[in-house]
C-alpha positions in Angstrom: -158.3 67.1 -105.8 -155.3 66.8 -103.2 -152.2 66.9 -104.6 -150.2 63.9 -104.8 -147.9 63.7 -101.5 -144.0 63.5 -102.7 -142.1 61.0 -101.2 -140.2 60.6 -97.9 -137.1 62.7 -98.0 -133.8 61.9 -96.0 -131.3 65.1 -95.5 -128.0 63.7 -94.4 -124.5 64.2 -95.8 -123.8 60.7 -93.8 -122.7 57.3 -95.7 -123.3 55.3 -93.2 -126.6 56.9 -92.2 -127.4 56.5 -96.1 -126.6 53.0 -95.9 -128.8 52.4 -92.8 -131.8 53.8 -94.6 -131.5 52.1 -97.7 -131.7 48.8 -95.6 -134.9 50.0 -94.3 -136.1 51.0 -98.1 -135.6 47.7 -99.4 -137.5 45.9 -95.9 -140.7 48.5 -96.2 -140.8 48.5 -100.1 -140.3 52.4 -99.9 -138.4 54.3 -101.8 -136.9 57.5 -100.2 -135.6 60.7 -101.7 -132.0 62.2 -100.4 -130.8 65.7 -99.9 -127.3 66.8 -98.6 -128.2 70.2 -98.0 -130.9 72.1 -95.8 -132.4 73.8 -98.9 -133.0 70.9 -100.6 -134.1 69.3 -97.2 -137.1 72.2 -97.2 -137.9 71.6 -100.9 -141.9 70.5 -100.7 -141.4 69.9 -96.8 -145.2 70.6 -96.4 -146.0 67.8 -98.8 -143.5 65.2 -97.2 -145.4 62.2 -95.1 -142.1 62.0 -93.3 -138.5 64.1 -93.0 -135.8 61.9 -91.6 -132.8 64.3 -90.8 -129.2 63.0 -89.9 -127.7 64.1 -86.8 -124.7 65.4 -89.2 -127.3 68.1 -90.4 -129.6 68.9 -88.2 -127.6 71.8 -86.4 -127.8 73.4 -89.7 -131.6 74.1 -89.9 -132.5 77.2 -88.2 -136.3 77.2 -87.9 -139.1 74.0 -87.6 -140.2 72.0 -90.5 -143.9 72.2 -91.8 -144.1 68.4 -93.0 -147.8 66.9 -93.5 -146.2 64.3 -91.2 -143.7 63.9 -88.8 -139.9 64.9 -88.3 -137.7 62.0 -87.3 -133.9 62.6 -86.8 -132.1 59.8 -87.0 -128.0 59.1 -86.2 -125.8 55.6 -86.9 -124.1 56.6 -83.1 -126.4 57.5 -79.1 -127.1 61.2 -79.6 -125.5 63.7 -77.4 -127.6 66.5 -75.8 -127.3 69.2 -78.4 -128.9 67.1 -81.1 -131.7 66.6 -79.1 -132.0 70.5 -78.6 -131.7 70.9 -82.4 -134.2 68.3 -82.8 -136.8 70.3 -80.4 -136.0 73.1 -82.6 -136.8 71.5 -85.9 -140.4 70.1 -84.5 -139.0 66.3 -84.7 -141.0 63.7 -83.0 -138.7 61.4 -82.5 -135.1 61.1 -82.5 -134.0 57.3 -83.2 -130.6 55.5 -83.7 -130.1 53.2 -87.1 -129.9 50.0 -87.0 -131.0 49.5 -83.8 -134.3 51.2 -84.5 -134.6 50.5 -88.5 -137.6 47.8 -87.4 -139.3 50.6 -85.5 -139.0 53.0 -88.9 -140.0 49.9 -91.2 -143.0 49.4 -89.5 -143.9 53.3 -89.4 -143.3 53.4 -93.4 -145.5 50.0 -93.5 -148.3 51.5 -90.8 -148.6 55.2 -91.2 -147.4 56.2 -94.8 -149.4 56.1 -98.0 
């Protein structure tokens, strides 16, 4: 029997990045899991369906992520060139900016995600 996947986890220290993902909860129906810290970030990372990282945090993790899914970091402001080399580091697929991408992230909870 496969173990039950544990929910999407967000790891940001960010209100306002917090505030753009709870929009996107309530349009997808999903309800996401938040961490301020990279150890709780890692907590059950293998058993996530998705990892969404603020841009505030993701200098902090050190080594990729093993998620069962994909690694999205995600920032309320155009990312400058050092969170896209943290981002390469972390094994993210994407790196998107909220709310102008919260329809793109809606539909990957609605599509992709059990």
């Amino acid at each position: 029997m496969t173990p039950k996947p544990f929910p999407v986890i967000a790891v940001t220290g960010s209100r306002l990045l917090r505030a753009e993902l709870r929009t996107v909860e309530q349009q997808a129906g999903y309800e996401f899991e938040y961490a301020d810290s990279v150890p709780q970030g890692r907590r059950y990372a293998s058993r996530r369906p998705l990892i969404v990282i603020g841009s505030d945090l993701v200098a902090r993790f050190r080594n990729r992520l093993a998620c069962r899914g994909i690694v999205v970091v995600a920032s309320v402001n155009p990312p400058d060139a050092r969170v896209w080399v943290h981002a390469e580091r972390v094994g993210a697929t994407y790196v998107i900016v909220l709310p102008t991408a919260s329809s793109w992230l809606v539909h990957h909870l609605l599509r992709d995600l059990p």
